[in-house]
N, C-alpha and C positions, 0 to 999 in steps of 0.2 A: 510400140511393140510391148504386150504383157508377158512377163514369166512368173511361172511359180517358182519362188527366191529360197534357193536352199544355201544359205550362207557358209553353214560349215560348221564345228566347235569351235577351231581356232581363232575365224575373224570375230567369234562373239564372248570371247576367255584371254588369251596367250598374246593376241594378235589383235588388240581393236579398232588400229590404224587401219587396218584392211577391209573393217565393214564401214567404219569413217568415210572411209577418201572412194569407196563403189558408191555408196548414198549420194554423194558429193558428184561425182561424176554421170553418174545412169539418167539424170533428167537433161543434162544437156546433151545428150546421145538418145535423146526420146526412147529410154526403158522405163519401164513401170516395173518395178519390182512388188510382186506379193507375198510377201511372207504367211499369210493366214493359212495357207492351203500345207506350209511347211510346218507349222508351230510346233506340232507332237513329231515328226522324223527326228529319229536316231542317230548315231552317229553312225557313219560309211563304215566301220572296224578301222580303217586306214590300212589296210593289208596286215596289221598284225594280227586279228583275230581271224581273219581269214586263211593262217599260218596254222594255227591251231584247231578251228574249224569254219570249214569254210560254207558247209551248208548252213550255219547259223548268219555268218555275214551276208550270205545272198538272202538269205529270208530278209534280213533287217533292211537291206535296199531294196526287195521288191516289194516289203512294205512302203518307202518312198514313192516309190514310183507309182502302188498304187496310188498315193495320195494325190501323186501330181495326175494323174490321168482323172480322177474323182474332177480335179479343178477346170479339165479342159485348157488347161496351162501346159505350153513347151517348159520343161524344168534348166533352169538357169543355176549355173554353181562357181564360185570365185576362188577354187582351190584345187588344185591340179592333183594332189593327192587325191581327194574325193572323186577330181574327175576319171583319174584312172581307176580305182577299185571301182566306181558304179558303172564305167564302159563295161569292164572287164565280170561283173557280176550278170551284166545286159547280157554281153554276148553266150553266157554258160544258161542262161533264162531264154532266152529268146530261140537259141537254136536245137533246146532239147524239150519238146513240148510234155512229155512224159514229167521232166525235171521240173519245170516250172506246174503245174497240176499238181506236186508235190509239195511244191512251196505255196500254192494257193490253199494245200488243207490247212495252211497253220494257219496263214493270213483272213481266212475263214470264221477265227473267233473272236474278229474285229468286224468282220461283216466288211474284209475289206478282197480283193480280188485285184491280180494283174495281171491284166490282157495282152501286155508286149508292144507296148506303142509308143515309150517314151525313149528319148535321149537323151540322156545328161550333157549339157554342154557350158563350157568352160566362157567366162565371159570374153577372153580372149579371143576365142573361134568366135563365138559372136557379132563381136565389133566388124570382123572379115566378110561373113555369112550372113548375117540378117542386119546390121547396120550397112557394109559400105565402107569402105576406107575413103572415099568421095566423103561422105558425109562425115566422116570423123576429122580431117583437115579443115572442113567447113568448122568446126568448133574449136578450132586450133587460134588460141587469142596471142597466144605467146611462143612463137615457134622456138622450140630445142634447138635451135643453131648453133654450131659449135660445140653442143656436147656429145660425148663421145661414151655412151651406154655398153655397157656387158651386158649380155641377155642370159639369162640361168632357167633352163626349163627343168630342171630335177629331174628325175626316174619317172614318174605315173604319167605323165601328158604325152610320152614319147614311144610308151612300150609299153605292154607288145602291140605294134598297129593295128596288127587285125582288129584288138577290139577297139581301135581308136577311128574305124574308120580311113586312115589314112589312103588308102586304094581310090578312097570316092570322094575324098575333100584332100587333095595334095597338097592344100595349101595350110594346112595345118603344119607341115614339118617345120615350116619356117614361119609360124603366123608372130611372135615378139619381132623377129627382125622386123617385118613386113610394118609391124603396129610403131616397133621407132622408129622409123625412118618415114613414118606418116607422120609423128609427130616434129619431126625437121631433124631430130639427133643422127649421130654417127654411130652406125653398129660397129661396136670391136669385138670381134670374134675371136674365140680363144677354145680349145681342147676341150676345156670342164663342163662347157655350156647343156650337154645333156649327160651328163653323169651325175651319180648320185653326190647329194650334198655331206651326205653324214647322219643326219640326224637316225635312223634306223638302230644303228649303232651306237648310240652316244651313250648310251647305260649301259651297255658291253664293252667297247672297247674303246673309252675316248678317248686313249688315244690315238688310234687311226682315224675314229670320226675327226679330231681336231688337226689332223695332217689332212684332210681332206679340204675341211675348211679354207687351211693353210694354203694347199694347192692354187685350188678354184681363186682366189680371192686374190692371191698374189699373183699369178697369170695375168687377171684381167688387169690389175693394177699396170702391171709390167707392160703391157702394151697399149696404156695411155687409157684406160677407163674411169670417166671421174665418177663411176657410180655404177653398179649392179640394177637388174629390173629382172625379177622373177616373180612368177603367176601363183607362185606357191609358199602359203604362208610355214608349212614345214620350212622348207627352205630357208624363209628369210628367220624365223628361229634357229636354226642352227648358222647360216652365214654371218648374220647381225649379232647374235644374243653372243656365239661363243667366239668369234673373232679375236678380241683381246688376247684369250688361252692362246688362241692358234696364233698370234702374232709371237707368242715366245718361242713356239714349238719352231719359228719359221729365224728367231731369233733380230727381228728386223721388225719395225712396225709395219704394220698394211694399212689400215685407215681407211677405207673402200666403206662408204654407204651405201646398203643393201633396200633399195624402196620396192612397195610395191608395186605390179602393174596398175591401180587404178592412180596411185599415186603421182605415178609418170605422166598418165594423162590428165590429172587434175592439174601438174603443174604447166602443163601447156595449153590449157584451156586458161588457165589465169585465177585458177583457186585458190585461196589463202591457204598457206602450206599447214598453217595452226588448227584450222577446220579440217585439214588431213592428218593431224597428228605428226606430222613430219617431224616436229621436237622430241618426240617421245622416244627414238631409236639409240640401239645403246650404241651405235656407230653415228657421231655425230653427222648432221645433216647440213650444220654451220656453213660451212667451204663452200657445198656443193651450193646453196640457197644464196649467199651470199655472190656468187659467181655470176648467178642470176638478177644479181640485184634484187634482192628477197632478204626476209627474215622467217627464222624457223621457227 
């Protein structure tokens, strides 16, 4: 299966374990990722430009999208922020044909046009929907048995449905759960799991961002999680990077390693955790790698 590879800022700046350990994973899951059809896309806004104006963020993603439809590529993306503002840009483009004609005069002076026929989709949903969860256990070299995952889908992957589709793919509410416990782990389920992480807030008011942290992260701890898995590298910058802060605010240590989703399943496919970057996180990975009989 080919997509047009729209990575994101994050996994390619903030976050490089996250475009790392998808490159690492997407071949033995038979994806082809392209990036060429994505090289010139902008950034999604990530919902804050879209705060301030939001006809300029839909133009900027329906420039994407032209591009991917130029490709003849299903558009592929690894970051649940993005994937929620460009559902949510789709759905305001796609159901107001006037609306969209409007964003085609700009898109116009690229000589570029979009016709309403793409859908941004989450590598997550993917694995579910055009891979097979059959075929993803088939590349299961080292089943997660015995550990015990938190799944953190943040704010964009979850809400608001409508434009997520969820009416017509149900199996999105729960596609993390669904993806660890393909991989042999134990879902711990905890409150925080679709609540915002923080980070939106973290130059406003950090510290409720860092009590939020605080929350999330000691919750999953508290009921036996030896590791976080979220789809969203926002997320794991505010869970991972500011965790120490929020361990004072919480007054106790928490120590929770925050991976990515490709991470998770690079490490049960039997990837070297160092080709995933897994050393690089400021919550060590030590414990969890070592539990494994691994080095990080």
């Amino acid at each position: 299966m080919k997509y047009a590879f729209y990575p994101g800022c994050v996994s390619r700046g903030a976050a490089p374990e996250l475009y790392a350990s998808t490159m690492e994973v997407a071949g033995r899951l038979g994806l082809e990722l392209d990036y060429e059809p994505m090289k010139t896309a902008s950034c999604t806004g990530s919902g804050v430009l879209q705060e301030k104006n939001q006809r300029l963020g839909d133009t900027l993603n329906a420039r994407t999208f032209a591009l991917a439809e130029q490709s003849g590529l299903p558009l592929l993306v690894i970051c649940s922020t993005c994937q929620g503002v460009m559902s949510q840009a789709n759905k305001r483009l796609t159901s107001d044909a006037d609306y969209l004609a409007s964003v085609n005069e700009d898109l116009a002076e690229e000589g570029l046009e979009y016709k309403g026929t793409v859908e941004p989709k989450h590598l997550m949903w993917a694995i579910i929907e055009d891979v097979g969860i059959d075929t993803l256990k088939a590349t299961v070299t080292r089943p997660l048995t015995g550990f015990k995952l938190a799944p953190f889908y943040g704010c964009y992957i979850v809400r608001p449905s409508s434009a997520l589709d969820f009416d017509d793919n149900p199996e999105r509410k729960d596609s993390l759960e669904r993806v660890i416990e393909a991989v042999g782990a134990e879902v711990v389920d905890f409150d925080g799991k679709n609540a915002c992480c923080g980070f939106p807030i973290l130059t406003i008011n950090q510290t409720a961002s860092l009590t939020m942290v605080a929350n999330h992260t000691g919750e999953a701890k508290h009921k036996g999680a030896m590791a976080m898995v979220t789809p969203c590298p926002l997320c794991h910058l505010n869970l991972d990077g500011y965790q120490p802060q929020a361990s004072k605010i919480r007054r106790q240590p928490i120590d929770l390693p925050i991976i990515h989703f490709p991470q998770m399943l690079g490490l049960a496919m039997g990837i070297d955790p160092q080709a995933m970057r897994l050393n690089k996180h400021i919550v060590s990975t030590t414990k969890l790698l070592s539990a494994m009989a691994l080095t990080p």
